[in-house]
C-alpha positions in Angstrom: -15.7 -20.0 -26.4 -18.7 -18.1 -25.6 -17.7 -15.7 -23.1 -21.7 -15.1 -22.1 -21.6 -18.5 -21.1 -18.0 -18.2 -19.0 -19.5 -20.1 -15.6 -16.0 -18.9 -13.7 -16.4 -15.9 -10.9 -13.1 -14.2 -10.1 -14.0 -11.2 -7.6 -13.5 -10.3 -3.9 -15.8 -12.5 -1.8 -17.7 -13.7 -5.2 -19.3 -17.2 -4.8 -18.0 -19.8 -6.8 -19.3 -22.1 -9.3 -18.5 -25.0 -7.6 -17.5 -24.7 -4.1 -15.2 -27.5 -3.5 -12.9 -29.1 -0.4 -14.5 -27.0 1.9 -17.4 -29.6 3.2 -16.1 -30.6 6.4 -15.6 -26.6 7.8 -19.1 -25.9 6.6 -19.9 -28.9 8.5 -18.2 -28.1 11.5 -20.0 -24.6 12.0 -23.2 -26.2 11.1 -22.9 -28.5 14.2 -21.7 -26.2 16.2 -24.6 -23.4 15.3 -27.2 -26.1 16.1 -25.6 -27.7 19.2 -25.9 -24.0 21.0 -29.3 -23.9 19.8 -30.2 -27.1 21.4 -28.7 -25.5 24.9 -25.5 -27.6 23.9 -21.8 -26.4 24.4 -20.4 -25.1 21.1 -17.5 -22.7 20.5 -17.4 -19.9 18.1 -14.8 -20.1 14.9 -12.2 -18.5 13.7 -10.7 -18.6 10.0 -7.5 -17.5 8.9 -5.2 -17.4 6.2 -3.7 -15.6 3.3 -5.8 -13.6 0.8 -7.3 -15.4 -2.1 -8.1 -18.6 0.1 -11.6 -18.2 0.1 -12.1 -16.9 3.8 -15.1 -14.3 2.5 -17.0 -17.1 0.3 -16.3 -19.7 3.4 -17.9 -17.2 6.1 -20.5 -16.0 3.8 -21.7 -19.3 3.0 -21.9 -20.1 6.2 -24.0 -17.6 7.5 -26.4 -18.6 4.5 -27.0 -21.8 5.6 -27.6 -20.3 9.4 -30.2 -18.4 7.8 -31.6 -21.2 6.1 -32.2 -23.0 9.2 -33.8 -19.9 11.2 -30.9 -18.5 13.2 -30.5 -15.1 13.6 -27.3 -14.3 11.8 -25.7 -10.6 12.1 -23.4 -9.9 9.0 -20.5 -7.3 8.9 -16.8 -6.7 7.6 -14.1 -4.0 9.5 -12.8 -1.8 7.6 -9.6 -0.2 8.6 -9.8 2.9 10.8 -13.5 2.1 11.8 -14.3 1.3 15.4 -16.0 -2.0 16.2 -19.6 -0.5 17.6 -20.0 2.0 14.6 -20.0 -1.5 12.6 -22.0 -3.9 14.5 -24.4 -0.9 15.5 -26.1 -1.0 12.1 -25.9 -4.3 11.3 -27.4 -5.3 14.4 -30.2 -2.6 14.1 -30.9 -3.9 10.5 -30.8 -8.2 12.0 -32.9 -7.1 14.9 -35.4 -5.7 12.9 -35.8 -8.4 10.3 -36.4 -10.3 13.2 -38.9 -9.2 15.0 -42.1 -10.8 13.4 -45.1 -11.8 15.5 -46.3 -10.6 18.8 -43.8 -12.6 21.2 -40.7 -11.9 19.2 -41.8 -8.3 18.3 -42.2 -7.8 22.5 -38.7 -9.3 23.0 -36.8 -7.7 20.1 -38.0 -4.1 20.7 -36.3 -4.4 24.0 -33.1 -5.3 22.3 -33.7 -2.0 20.3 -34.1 0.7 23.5 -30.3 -1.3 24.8 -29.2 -0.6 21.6 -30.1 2.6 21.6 -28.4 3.2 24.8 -25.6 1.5 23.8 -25.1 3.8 20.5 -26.2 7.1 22.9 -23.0 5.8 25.5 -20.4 5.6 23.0 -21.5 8.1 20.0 -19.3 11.0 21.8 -16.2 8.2 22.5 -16.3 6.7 18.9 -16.7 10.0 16.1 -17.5 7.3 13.3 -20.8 6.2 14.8 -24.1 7.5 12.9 -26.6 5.6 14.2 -30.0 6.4 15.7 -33.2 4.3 16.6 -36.9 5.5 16.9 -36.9 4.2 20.5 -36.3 5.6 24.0 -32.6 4.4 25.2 -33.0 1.3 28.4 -31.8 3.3 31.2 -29.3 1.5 33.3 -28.6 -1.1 30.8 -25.8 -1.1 28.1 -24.9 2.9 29.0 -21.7 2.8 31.3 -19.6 3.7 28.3 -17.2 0.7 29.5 -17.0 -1.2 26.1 -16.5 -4.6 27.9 -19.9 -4.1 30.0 -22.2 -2.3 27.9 -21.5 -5.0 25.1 -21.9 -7.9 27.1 -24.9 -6.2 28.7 -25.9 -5.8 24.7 -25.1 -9.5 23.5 -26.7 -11.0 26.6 -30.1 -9.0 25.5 -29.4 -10.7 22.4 -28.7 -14.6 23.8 -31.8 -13.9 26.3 -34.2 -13.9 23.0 -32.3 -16.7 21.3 -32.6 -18.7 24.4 -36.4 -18.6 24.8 -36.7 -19.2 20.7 -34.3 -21.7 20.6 -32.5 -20.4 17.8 -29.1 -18.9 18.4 -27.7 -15.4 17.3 -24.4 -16.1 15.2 -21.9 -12.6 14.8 -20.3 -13.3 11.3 -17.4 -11.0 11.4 -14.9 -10.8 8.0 -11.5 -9.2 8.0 -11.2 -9.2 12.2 -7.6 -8.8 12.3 -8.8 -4.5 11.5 -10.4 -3.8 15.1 -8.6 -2.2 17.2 -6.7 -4.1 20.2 -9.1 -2.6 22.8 -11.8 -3.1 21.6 -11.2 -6.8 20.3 -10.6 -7.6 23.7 -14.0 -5.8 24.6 -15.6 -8.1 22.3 -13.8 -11.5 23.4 -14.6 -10.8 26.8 -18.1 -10.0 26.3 -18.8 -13.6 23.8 -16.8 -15.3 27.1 -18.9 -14.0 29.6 -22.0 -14.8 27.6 -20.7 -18.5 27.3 -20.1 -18.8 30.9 -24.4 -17.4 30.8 -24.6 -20.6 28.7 -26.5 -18.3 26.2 -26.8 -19.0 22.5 -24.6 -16.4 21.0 -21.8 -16.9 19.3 -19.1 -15.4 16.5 -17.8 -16.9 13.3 -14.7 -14.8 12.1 -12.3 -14.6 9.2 -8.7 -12.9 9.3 -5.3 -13.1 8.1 -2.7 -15.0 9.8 -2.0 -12.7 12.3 -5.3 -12.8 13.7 -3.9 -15.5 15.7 -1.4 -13.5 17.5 -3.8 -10.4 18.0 -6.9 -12.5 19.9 -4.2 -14.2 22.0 -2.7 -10.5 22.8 -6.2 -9.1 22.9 -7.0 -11.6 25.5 -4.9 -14.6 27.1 -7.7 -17.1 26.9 -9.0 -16.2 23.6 -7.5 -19.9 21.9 -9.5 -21.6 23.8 -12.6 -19.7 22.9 -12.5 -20.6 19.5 -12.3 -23.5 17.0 -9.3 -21.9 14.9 -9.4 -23.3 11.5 -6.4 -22.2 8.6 -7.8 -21.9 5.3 -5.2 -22.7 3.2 -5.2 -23.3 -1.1 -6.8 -26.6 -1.9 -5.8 -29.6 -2.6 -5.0 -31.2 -6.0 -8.1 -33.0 -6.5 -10.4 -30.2 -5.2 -8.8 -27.5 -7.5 -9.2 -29.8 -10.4 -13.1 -29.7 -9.4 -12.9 -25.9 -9.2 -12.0 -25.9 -12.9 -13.3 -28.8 -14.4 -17.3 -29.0 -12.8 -18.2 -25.5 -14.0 -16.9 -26.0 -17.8 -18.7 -29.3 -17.6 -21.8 -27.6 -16.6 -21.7 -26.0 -19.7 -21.2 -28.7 -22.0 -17.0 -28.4 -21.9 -14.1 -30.0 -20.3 -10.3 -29.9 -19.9 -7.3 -31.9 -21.4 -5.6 -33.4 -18.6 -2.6 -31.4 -19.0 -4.4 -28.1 -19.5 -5.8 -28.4 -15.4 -2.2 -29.7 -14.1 -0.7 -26.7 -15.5 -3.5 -24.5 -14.3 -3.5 -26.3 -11.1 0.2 -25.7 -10.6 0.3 -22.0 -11.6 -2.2 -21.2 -9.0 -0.7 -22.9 -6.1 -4.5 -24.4 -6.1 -5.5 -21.0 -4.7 -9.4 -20.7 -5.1 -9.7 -17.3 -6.0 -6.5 -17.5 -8.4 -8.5 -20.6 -10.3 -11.5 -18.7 -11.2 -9.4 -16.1 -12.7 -7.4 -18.6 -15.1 -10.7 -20.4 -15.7 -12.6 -17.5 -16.8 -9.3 -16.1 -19.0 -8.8 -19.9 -20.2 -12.5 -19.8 -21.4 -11.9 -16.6 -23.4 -9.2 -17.8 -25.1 -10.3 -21.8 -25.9 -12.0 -21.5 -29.1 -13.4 -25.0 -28.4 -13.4 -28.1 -26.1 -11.9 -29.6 -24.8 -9.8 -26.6 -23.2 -6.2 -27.8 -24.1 -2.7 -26.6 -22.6 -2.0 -24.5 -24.8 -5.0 -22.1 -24.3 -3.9 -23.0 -20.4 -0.5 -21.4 -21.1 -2.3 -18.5 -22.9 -4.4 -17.9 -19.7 -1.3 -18.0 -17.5 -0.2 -14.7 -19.5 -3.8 -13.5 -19.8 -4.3 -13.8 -15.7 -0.8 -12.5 -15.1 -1.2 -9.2 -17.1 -5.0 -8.6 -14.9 -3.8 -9.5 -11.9 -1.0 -7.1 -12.3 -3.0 -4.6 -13.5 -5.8 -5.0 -10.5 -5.7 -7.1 -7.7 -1.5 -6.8 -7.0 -1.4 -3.3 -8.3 -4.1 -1.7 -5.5 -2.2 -3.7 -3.3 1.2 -2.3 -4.2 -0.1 1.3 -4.7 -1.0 1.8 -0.6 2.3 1.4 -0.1 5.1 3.9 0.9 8.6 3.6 -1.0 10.6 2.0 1.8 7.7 -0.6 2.6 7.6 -0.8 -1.3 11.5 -1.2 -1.3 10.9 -3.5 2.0 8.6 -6.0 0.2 11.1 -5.7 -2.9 13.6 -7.2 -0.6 11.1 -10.1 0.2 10.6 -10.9 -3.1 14.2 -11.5 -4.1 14.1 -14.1 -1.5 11.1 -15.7 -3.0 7.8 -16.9 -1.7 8.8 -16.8 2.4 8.5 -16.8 4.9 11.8 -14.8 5.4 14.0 -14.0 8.3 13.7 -10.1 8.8 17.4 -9.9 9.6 18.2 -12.0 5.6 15.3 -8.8 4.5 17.4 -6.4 6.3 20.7 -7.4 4.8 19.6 -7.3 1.3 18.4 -3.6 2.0 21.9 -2.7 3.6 20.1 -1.2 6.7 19.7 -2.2 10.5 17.4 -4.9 11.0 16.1 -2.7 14.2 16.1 0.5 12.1 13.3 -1.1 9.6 11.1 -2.7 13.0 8.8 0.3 11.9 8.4 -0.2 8.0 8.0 -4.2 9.2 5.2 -3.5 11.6 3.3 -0.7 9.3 3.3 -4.0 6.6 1.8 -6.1 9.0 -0.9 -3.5 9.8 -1.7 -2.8 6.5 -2.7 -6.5 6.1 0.3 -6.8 3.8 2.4 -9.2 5.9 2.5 -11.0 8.7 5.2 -13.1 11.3 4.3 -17.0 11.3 7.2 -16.8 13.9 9.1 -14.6 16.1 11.6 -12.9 13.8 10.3 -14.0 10.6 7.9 -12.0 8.1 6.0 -13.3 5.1 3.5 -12.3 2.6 -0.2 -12.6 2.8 -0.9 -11.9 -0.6 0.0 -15.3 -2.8 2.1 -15.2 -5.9 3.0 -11.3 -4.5 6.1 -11.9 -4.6 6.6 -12.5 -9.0 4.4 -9.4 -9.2 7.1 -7.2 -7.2 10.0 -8.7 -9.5 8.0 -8.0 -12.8 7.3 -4.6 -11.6 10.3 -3.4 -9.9 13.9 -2.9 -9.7 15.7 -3.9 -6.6 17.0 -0.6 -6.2 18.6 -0.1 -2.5 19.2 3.6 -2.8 
């Protein structure tokens, strides 16, 4: 069919079509967002789960809808290897700014600007990654300690102090958390704590992989009950049916029945993994209704890109015994695995590979759901590494 009129959107973070089974966690941060702008208790959120979930479109759409309603959202994703103020620094410049419209809010908001720019002036010789400046005189006294844990509270209660007297609140959307740093993820959980305790309108809204979990309860003790903690996992039957069959209908196509079970099942119902057979089973129907053939065609079609894109940069940052490591994983199947089972397959010492195992889980390529056990964050991962690669143990 026409491929100018494809309505699928495969991509990192790229809205969908139709954004379906996700209502009730949009919900949930909505009432949250407004009960701490109504001087109301609400707890920040956490989502977590493997890649291709959806965790970027959830948190994004999210924040959109915050906007909508006039709070003052602050956007940013953590790389790996960057430190968390040389992110929030400019993001929180840029929100502050957009902000600071009319007399009263302009008065309020350029304060907020001098502790930021003591804050960035404190830590700009402990963190080398931070290039940031502001055409304002640094607050002395206030944010400039160069203790992480004080100056950003000191920084995030400036913040909630606004929100307060506008009765809006200031929500911190943070993607790919499990990146920062141990240290300074605890800086940050005890500074949103201590602003709670304030009762100030601030909060955070975060996305992660599974081990998130593990790192804010190491980071700090208290850290679950912070947080709403919500797992994002594929969707359901139904709902990645929807993901398929509302966007062909809204241009004037549909689906054999047996054409969106197979889809369905080839997926797992992963949302990012159903755009990509939708848009390939688009390219291939040559008319409606898209029948299971041309869904079988798109299985081979998705395969062979995936392959080639989104498995392969994953596969490429890794080194040949975490390649070799992850090869072992595979000829278990999907996981989770025991590491010891990984270990035997590789003929080595379960100890002697703790290394490769926790380098994997850095590199956001595994995780443990339980003590001893290790399992992949990336679905369907595990086919790519048997298409690709021998299970060769020398």
């Amino acid at each position: 069919m026409d491929p100018l009129s494809n309505p699928y959107a495969p991509g990192a973070g790229t809205p969908p079509p139709e954004l379906t089974g996700r209502d009730p966690l949009l919900d949930d941060a909505r009432v949250a967002l407004a009960r701490l702008a109504g001087g109301k208790a609400g707890r920040g959120m956490v989502l977590y789960g493997l890649r291709g979930v959806g965790k970027t479109v959830l948190i994004n759409q999210m924040r959109l809808r915050a906007e909508s309603t006039g709070h003052v959202c602050v956007s940013v994703e953590a790389p790996e290897g960057r430190s968390l103020p040389s992110i929030l620094l400019p993001a929180l410049r840029g929100t502050i700014i957009r902000h600071r419209a009319g007399a009263a809010a302009k008065a309020g908001f350029e304060k907020v600007l001098g502790t930021l720019a003591s804050f960035a002036k404190a830590f700009k010789m402990k963190y080398d990654d931070i290039e940031f400046s502001v055409d304002l005189e640094p607050t002395p006294g206030i944010a400039d300690s160069g203790d992480l844990e004080n100056d950003l509270y000191e920084l995030f209660e400036s913040l909630g102090q606004i929100a307060a007297s506008q009765s809006t609140v200031v929500a911190i959307f943070i993607d790919e958390l499990q990146y920062v740093d141990e240290k300074q993820l605890g800086a940050l959980i005890m500074a949103l704590h201590r602003v709670s305790q304030r009762q100030l309108p601030l909060t955070m809204i975060a996305a992660g992989l599974p081990q998130l979990l593990g790192q804010l309860a190491k980071a700090k003790s208290y850290a679950e009950r912070m947080f709403d903690f919500q797992e994002i996992g594929p969707l359901d039957a139904r709902a990645a049916a929807d993901a398929l069959i509302i966007p062909a209908q809204s241009q004037g196509a549909d689906y054999q029945g047996e054409a969106v079970r197979h889809i369905v099942e080839a997926t797992a119902g992963y949302p990012y993994f159903l755009q990509e057979w939708g848009k390939h089973a688009w390219e291939i129907a040559s008319e409606s209704p898209i029948r299971l053939a041309d869904a079988v065609a798109a299985t081979d079609s998705a395969i062979a890109h995936l392959d080639s894109s989104f498995f392969r940069v994953r596969f490429d940052r890794l080194t040949p015994l975490e390649k070799r490591y992850m090869r072992a994983m595979a000829e278990l199947g999907p996981g989770p695995h025991r590491s010891g089972d990984v270990a035997e397959i590789l003929a080595r010492d379960v100890r002697t590979l703790g290394p490769c195992r926790g380098s994997l889980i850095k590199k956001g390529m595994a995780y443990s759901p339980s003590h001893g056990d290790i399992a992949f964050t990336v679905p369907l991962f595990d086919g790519f590494l048997k298409r690709i690669m021998n299970l060769d143990l020398e």
